[in-house]
BAKOL-382792 format. One record per residue (C-alpha): residue in one letter; x, y, z. Coordinates in pm, 1 decimal. Layout:
atom type: A u: X v: Y w: Z;
...
END
This chain:
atom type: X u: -14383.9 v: 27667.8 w: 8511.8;
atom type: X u: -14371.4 v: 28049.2 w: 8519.9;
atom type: X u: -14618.9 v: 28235.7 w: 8314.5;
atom type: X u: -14568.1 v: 28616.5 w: 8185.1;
atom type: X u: -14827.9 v: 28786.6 w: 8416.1;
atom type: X u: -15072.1 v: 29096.9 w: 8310.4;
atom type: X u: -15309.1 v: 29326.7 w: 8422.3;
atom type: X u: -15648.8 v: 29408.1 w: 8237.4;
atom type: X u: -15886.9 v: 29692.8 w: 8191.4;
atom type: X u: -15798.4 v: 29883.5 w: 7916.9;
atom type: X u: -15586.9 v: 30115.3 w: 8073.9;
atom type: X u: -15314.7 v: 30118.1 w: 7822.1;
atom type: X u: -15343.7 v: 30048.3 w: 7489.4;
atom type: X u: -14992.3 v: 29941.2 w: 7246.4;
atom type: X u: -14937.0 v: 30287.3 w: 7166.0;
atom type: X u: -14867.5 v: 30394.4 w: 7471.4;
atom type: X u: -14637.7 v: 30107.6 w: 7565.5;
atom type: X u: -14463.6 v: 30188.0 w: 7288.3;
atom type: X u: -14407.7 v: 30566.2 w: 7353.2;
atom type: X u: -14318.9 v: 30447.5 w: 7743.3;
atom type: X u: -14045.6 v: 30244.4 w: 7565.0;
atom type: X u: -13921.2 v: 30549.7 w: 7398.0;
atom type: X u: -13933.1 v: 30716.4 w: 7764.0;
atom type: X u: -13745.5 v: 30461.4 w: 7915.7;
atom type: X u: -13468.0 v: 30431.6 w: 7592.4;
atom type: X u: -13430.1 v: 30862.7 w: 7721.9;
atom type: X u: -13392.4 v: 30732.6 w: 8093.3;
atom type: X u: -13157.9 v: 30525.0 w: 8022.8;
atom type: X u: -12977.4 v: 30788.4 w: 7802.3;
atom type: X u: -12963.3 v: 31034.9 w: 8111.5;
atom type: X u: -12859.7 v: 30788.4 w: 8378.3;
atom type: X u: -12549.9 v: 30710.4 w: 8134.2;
atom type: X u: -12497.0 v: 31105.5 w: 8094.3;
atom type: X u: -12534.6 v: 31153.1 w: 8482.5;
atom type: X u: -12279.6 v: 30836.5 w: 8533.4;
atom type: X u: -12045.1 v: 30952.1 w: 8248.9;
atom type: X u: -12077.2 v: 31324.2 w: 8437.3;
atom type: X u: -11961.4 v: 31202.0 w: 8733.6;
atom type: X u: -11670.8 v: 31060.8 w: 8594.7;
atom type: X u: -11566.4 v: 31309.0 w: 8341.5;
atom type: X u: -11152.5 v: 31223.9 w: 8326.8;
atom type: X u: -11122.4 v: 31584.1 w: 8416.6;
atom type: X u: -11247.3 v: 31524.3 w: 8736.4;
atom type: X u: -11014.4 v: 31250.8 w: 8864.8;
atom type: X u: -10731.6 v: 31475.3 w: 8731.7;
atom type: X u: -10845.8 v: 31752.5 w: 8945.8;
atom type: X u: -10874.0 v: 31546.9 w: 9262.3;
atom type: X u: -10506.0 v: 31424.5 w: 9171.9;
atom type: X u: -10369.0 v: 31788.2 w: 9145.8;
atom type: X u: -10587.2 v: 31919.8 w: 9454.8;
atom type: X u: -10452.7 v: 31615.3 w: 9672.4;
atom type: X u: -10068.6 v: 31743.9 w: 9518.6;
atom type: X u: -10175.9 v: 32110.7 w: 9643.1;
atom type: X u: -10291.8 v: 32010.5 w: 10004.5;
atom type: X u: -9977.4 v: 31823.4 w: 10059.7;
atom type: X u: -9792.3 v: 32108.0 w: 9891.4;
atom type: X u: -9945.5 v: 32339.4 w: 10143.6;
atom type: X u: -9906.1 v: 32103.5 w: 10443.2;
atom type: X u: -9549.7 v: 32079.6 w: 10390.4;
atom type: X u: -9521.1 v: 32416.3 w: 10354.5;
atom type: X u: -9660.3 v: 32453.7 w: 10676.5;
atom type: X u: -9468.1 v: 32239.7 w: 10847.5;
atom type: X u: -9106.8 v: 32386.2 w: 10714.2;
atom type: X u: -9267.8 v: 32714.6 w: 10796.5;
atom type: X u: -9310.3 v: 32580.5 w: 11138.3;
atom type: X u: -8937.4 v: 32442.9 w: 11118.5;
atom type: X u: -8798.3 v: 32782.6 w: 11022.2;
atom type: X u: -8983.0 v: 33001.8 w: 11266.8;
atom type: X u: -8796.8 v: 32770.5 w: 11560.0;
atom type: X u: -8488.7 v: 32785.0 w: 11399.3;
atom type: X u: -8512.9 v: 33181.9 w: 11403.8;
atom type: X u: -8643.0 v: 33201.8 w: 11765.1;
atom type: X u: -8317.6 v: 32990.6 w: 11834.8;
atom type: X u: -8083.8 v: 33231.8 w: 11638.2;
atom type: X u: -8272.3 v: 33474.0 w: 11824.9;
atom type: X u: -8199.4 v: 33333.3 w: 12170.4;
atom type: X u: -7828.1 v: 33293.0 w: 12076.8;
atom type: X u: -7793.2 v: 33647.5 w: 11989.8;
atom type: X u: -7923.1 v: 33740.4 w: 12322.6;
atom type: X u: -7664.9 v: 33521.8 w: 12471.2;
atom type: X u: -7379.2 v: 33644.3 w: 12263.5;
atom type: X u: -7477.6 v: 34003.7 w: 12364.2;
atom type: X u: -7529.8 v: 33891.8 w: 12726.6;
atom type: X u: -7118.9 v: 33761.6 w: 12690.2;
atom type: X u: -7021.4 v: 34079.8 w: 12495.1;
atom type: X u: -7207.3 v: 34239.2 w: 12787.8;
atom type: X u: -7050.6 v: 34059.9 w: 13046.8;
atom type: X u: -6699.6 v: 34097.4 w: 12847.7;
atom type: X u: -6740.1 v: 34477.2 w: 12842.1;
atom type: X u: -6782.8 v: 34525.4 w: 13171.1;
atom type: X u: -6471.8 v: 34292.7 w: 13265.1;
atom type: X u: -6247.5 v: 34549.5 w: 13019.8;
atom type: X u: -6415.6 v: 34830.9 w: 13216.4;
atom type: X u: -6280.7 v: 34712.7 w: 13561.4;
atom type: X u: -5949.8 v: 34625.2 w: 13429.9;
atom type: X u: -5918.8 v: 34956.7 w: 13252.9;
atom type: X u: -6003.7 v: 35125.8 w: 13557.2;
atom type: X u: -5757.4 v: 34944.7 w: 13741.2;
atom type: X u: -6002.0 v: 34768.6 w: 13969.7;
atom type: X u: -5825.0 v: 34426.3 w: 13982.4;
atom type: X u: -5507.3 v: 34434.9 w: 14210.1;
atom type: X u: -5477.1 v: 34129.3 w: 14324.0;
atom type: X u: -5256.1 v: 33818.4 w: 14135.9;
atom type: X u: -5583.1 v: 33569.8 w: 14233.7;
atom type: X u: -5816.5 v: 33845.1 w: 14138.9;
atom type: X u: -5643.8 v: 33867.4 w: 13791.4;
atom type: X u: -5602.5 v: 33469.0 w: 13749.1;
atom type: X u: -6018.5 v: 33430.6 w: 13813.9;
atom type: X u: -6081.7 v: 33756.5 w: 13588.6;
atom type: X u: -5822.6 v: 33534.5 w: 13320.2;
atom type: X u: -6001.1 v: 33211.9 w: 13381.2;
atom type: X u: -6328.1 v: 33364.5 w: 13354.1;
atom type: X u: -6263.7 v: 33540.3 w: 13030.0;
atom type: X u: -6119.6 v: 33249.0 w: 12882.1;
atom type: X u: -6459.1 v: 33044.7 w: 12950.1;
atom type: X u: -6634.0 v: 33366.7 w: 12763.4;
atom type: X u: -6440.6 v: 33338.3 w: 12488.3;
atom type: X u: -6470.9 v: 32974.9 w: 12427.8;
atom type: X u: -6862.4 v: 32997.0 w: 12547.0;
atom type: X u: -6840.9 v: 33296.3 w: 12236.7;
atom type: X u: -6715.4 v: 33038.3 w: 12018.8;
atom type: X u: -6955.5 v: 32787.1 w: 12077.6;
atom type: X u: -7245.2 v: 33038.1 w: 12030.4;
atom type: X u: -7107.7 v: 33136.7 w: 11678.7;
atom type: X u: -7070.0 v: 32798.1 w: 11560.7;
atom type: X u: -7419.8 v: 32736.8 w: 11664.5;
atom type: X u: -7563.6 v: 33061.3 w: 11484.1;
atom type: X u: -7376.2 v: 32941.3 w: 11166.1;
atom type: X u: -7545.5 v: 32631.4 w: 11170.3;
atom type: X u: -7854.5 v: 32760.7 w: 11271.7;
atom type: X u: -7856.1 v: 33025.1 w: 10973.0;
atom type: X u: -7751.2 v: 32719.1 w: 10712.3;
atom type: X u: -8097.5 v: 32531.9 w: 10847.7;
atom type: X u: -8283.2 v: 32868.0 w: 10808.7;
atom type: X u: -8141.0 v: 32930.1 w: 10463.0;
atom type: X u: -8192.1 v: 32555.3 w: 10397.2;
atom type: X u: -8548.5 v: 32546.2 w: 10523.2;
atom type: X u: -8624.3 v: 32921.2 w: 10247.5;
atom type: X u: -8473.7 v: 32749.3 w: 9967.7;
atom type: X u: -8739.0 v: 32426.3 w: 9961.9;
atom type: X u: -8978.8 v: 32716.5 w: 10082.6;
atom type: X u: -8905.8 v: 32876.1 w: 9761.7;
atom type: X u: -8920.0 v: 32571.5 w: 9571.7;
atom type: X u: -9278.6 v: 32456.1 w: 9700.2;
atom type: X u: -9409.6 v: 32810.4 w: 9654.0;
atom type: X u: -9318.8 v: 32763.3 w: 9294.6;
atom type: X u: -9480.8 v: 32465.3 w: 9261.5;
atom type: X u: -9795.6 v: 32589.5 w: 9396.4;
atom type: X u: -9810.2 v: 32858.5 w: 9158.0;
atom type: X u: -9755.7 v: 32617.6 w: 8888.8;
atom type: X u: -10094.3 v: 32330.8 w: 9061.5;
atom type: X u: -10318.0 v: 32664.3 w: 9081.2;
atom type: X u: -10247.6 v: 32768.1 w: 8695.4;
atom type: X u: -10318.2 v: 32372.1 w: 8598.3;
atom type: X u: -10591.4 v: 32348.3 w: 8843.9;
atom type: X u: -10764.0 v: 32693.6 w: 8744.9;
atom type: X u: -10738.0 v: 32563.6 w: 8330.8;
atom type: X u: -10835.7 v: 32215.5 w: 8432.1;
atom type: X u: -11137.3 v: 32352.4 w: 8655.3;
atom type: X u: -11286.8 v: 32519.3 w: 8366.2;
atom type: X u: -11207.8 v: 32259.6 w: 8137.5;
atom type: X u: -11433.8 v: 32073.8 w: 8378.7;
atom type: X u: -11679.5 v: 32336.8 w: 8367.6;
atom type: X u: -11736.4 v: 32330.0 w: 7966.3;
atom type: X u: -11760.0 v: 31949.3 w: 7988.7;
atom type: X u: -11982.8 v: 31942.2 w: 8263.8;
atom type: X u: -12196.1 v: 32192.0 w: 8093.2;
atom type: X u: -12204.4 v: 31984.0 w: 7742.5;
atom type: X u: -12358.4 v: 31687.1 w: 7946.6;
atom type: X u: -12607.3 v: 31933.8 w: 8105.2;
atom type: X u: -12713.9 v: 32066.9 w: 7797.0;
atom type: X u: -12759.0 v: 31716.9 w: 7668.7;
atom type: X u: -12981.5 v: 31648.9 w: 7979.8;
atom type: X u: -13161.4 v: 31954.4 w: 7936.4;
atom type: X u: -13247.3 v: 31792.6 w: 7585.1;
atom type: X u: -13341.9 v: 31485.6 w: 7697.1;
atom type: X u: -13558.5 v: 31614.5 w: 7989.0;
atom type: X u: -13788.5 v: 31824.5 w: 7724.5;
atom type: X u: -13837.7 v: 31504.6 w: 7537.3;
atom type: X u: -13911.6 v: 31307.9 w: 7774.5;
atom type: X u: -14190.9 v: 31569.9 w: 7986.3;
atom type: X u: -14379.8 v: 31504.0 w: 7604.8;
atom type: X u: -14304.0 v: 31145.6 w: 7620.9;
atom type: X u: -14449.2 v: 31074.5 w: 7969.1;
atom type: X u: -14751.1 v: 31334.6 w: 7879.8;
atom type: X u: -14894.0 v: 31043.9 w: 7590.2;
atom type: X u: -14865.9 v: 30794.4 w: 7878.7;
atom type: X u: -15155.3 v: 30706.0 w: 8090.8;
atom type: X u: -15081.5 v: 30794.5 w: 8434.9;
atom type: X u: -15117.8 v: 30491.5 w: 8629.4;
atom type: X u: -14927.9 v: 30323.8 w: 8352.3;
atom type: X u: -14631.0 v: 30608.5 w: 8443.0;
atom type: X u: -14647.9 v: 30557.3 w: 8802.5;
atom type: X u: -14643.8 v: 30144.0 w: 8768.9;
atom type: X u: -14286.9 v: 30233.6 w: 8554.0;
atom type: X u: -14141.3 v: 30461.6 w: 8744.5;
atom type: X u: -14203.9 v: 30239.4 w: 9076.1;
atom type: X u: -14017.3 v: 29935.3 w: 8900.4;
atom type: X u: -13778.8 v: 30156.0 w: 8758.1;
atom type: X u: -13672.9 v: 30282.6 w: 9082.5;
atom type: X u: -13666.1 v: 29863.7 w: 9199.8;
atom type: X u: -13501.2 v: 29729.5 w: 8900.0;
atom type: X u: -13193.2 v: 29948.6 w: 8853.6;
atom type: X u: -13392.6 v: 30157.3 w: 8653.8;
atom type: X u: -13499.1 v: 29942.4 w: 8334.8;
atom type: X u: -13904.6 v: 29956.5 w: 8405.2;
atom type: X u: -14004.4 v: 29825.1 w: 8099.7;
atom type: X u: -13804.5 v: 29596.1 w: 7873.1;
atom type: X u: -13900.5 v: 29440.9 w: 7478.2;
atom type: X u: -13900.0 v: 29100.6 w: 7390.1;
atom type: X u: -13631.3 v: 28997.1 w: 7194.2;
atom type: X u: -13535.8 v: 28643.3 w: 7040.4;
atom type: X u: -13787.2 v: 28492.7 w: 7308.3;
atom type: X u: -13589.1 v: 28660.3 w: 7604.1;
atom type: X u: -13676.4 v: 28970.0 w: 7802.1;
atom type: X u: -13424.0 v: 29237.8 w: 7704.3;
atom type: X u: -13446.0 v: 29305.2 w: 8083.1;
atom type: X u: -13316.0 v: 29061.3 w: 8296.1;
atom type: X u: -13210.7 v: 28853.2 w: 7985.0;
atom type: X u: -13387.8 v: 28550.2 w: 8047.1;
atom type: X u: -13565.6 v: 28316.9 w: 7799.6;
atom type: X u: -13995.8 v: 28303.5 w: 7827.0;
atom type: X u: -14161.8 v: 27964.2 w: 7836.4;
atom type: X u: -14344.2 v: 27886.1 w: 7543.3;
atom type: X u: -14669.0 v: 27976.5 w: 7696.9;
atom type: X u: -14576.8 v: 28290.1 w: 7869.2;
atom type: X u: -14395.6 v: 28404.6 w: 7479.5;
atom type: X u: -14719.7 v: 28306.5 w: 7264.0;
atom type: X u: -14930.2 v: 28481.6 w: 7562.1;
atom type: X u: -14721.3 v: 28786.1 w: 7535.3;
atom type: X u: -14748.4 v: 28815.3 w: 7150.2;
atom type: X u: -15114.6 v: 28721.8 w: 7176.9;
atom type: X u: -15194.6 v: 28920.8 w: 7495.3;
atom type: X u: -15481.2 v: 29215.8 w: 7390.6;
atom type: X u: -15372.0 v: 29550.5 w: 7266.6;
atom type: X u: -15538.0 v: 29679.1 w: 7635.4;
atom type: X u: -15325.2 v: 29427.2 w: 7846.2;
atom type: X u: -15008.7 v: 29516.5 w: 8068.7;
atom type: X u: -14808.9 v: 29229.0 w: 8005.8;
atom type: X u: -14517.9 v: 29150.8 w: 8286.7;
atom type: X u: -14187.8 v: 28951.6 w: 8250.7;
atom type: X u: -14283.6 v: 28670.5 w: 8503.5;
atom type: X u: -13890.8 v: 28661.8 w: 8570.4;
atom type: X u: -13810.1 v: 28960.2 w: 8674.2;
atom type: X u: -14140.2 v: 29169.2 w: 8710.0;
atom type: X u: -14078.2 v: 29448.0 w: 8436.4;
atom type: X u: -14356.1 v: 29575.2 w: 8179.8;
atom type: X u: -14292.8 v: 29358.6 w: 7844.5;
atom type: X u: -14348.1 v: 29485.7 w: 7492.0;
atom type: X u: -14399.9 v: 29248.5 w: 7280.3;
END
């Protein structure tokens, strides 16, 4: 059979128990403000629009990317279209001048500016399609730059909405944190340091009452002896839950 266990010695009379009660009732009020801070419904709306922004931006990046190689090509093809305008110039220049006598040199000069002129038509085909992927690529450009704009307006409101709630918890912590520095400065110090050791070990409940024969701490039901010692214990006796190891206040 288990039996609630104590300590002796006069070290803290029933007064101060109760008063570390009212310590631990404002511990457990700021863990629940420090758990509800951290999880303010702001917050996991601001992580969804932030992860919306960073893809924005990466696919921004990327059709950036895309459009700076499409206008390097449309570059190159212009130099090769004024390489065959060039080339084509300079053909008209000898013919002009009367340079080409011969019937085969006039059939190569024929042959050679047919292959210009299709290789010319080629070229322009290519730029066309070329510009229509460039003009494609600025048009979602234009459309994920406007939806940036509108994630930085809702993330800049939603930040300081996040801000004002963050700061109402804080200011109820800053309440709580007064109280408890009295609190704690009625309570013997050993009996503080024995708390806030099992606090730290028992998911921060270091002292629990006894309620309906059960410790309010881990829940379970005392023996018969262990309840009449604990109601019987002296007024200078640090009585523990046998259970689960917790100051009990009877």
């Amino acid at each position: 059979m288990t039996t609630a266990t104590s300590t002796g010695g006069g070290s803290a009379p029933s007064v101060p128990l109760e008063v570390l009660v009212a310590v631990q009732d404002g511990d457990t009020a700021a863990d629940q403000l420090r758990h509800r801070r951290a999880r303010l419904p702001e917050r996991n709306v601001l992580a969804g629009l932030e992860a919306r922004l960073e893809k924005n931006a990466t696919g921004a990046a990327e059709l950036d990317a895309a459009r700076r190689a499409q206008e390097a090509r449309l570059a190159e093809l212009a130099g090769e279209v004024d390489e065959l305008v060039g080339r084509t110039t300079r053909i008209d220049d000898r013919l002009r001048a009367g340079e080409v006598g011969s019937f085969r040199d006039q059939e190569a000069i024929a042959m050679e500016m047919g292959l210009l002129g299709r290789r010319r038509g080629e070229l322009d085909d290519e730029q066309l399609v070329v510009m229509e992927a460039i003009e494609e690529l600025e048009v979602e450009l234009n459309r994920l730059a406007g939806e940036r704009a509108v994630l930085a307006g809702e993330i800049a409101s939603l930040r300081a909405a996040l801000g004002s709630a963050e700061a109402a918890v804080d200011t109820e912590l800053a309440t709580i944190a007064i109280r408890r520095a009295d609190l704690a400065a009625e309570v013997p110090t050993g009996l503080l340091d024995e708390y806030e050791r099992l606090r730290v070990r028992l998911d921060g409940v270091g002292v629990a009452r006894l309620v309906n024969a059960c410790c309010s701490g881990c829940h379970l039901a005392l023996s018969a002896s262990e309840l009449d010692h604990s109601r019987h214990a002296p007024a200078d006796e640090i009585v523990h839950c046998a259970q689960c190891g917790r100051i009990l206040v009877a």
